[in-house]
N, C-alpha and C positions, 0 to 999 in steps of 0.2 A: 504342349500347352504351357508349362510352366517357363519354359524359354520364353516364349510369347509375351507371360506377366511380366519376367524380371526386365526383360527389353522395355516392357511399358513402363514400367516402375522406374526403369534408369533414365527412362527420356523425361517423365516426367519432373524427378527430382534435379536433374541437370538443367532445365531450364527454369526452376523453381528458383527465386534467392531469397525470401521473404524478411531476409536477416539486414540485408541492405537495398537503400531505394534505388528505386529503380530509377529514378530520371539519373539520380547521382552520378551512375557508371557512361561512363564513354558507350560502349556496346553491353546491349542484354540480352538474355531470351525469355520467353514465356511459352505454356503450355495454352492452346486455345481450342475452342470445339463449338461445335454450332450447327447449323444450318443453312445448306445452301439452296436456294430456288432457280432454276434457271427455263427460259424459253425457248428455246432452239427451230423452233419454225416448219417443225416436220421435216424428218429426214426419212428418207423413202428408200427401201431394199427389195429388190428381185428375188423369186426364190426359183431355183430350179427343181423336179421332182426328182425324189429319191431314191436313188437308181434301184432299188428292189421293189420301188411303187409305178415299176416302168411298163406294167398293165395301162396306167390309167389313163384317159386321152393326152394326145399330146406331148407323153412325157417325156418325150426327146428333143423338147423344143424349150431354148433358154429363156427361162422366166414362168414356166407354165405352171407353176405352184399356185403364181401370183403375187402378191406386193404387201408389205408391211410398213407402218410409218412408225418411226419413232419419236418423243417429243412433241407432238402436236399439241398438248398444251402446256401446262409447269409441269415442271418434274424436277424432285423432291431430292435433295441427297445430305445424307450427314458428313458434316465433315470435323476433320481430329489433325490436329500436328502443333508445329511449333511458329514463331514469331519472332523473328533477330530484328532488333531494335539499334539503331545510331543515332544517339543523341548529337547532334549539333549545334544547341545551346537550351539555356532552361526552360527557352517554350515553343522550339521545333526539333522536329524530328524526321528519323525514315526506318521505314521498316519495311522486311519481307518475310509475308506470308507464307508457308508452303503448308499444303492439304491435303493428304488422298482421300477421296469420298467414296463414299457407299451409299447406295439406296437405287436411284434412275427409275426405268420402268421398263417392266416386263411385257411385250405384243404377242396373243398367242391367236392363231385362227386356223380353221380347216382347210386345206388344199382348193384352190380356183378350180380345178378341173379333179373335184372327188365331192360327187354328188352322193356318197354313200352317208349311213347315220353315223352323228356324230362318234358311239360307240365305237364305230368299227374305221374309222375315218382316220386318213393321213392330215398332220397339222404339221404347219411353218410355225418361226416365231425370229423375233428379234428381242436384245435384249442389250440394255446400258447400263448396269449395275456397278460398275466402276467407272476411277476417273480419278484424277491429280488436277490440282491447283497452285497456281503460284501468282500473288500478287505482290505490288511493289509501290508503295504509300507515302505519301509528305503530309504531316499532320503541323499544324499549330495548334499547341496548347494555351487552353484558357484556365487553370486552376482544376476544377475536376471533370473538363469538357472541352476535347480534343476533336478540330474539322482538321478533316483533310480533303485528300482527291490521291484516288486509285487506280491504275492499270492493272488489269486480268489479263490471265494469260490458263486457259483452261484444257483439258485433253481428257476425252471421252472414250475409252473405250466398249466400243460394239459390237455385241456376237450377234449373228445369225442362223440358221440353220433350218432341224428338223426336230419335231414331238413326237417318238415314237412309241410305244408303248412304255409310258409313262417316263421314260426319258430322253431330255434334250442330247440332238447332237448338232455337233458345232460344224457348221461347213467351212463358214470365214471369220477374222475381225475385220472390225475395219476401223479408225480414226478418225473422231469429231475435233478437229482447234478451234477454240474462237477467241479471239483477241476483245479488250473491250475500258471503256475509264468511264467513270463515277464519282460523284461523292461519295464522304462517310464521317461519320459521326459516332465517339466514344464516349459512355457516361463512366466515372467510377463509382463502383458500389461497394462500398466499405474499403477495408485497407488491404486486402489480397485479389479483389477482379474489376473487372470493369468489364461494360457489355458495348459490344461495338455494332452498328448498323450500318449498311452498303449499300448501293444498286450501280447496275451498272448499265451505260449505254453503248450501245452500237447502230451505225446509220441513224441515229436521229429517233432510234428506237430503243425501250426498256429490255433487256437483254436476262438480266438477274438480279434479285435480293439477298441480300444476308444478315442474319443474325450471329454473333459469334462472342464467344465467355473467354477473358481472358484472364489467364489463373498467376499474378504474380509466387 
């Protein structure tokens, strides 16, 4: 755990310069954290039964647990890392984001073919509690009010599995991409952050939003 801190601690102050400004330097970085929403449109997992629950109908037959979605509506993740920044003149710029998130959402339910109480009952589940980010931005700045437009590039990863008495086991992962561009919009708030707004589209549809605090 202590490793853990000083890592955090060194990344933070490495990307920290609050001594010199920031448009000044040719390249910068910053610390940033926030919020990420995203839609994904339901992504849908088979489950097979677990081979010591090979009593119960069917349960040699692939898929007979039943089906789990994941994402069917928003779902929610925090995200934490860093921001390299290329000035290319006093009032444009480029940067890239990168983010590993935490948060997604958890699908738990009783087996398709276990008509028993839930008490005593086999459960599937799926789960996307991790994931990386990395986008890629052309901002014009306007004095303290920065548009741009962003390309996302995002990776989900998803476990599956079984609930057995009271613990998850993992059968598979598996890997969500989605590609996506948007506006966004940065305000500065005082003389060490600024807070940045995003969404993103894909096919002609709203895909994700973000909030995100960016720590000079």
């Amino acid at each position: 755990m202590k490793k853990i801190m000083l890592l955090v601690a060194f990344f933070v102050i490495a990307l920290s310069s609050p001594a010199v400004s920031d448009e000044s330097r040719l390249f910068s970085g910053n610390f940033i954290w926030g919020c990420k929403v995203f839609w994904f449109g339901g992504e849908g997992f088979s489950h097979n039964t677990h081979p010591e629950d090979n009593f119960l109908p069917g349960a040699n037959i692939p898929g007979s647990a039943g089906n789990t979605i994941l994402g069917a509506g928003a779902t929610t993740y925090m995200a934490i890392g860093g921001k390299f920044k290329l000035n290319l003149s006093k009032d444009f710029f480029i940067d890239l984001d990168v983010t590993p998130m935490i948060g997604g959402q958890l699908v738990k339910q009783k087996n398709a073919n276990d008509n028993r109480p839930d008490s005593n009952a086999a459960f599937i589940y799926s789960n996307s509690s991790l994931g990386i980010c990395g986008e890629i931005s052309a901002y014009i700045s306007f004095g303290d009010i920065d548009l741009g437009v962003g390309f996302q590039s995002i990776v989900i990863y998803e476990e599956s599995g079984w609930y057995r008495w009271g613990k998850y086991q993992q059968e598979r992962w598996d890997r969500l991409e989605r590609m996506s561009i948007g506006p966004k919009i940065a305000f500065r708030v005082g003389y060490m952050s600024k807070i940045e707004f995003g969404a993103q589209i894909r096919d002609g549809q709203p895909v994700s939003m973000s909030t995100m605090i960016i720590f000079f």
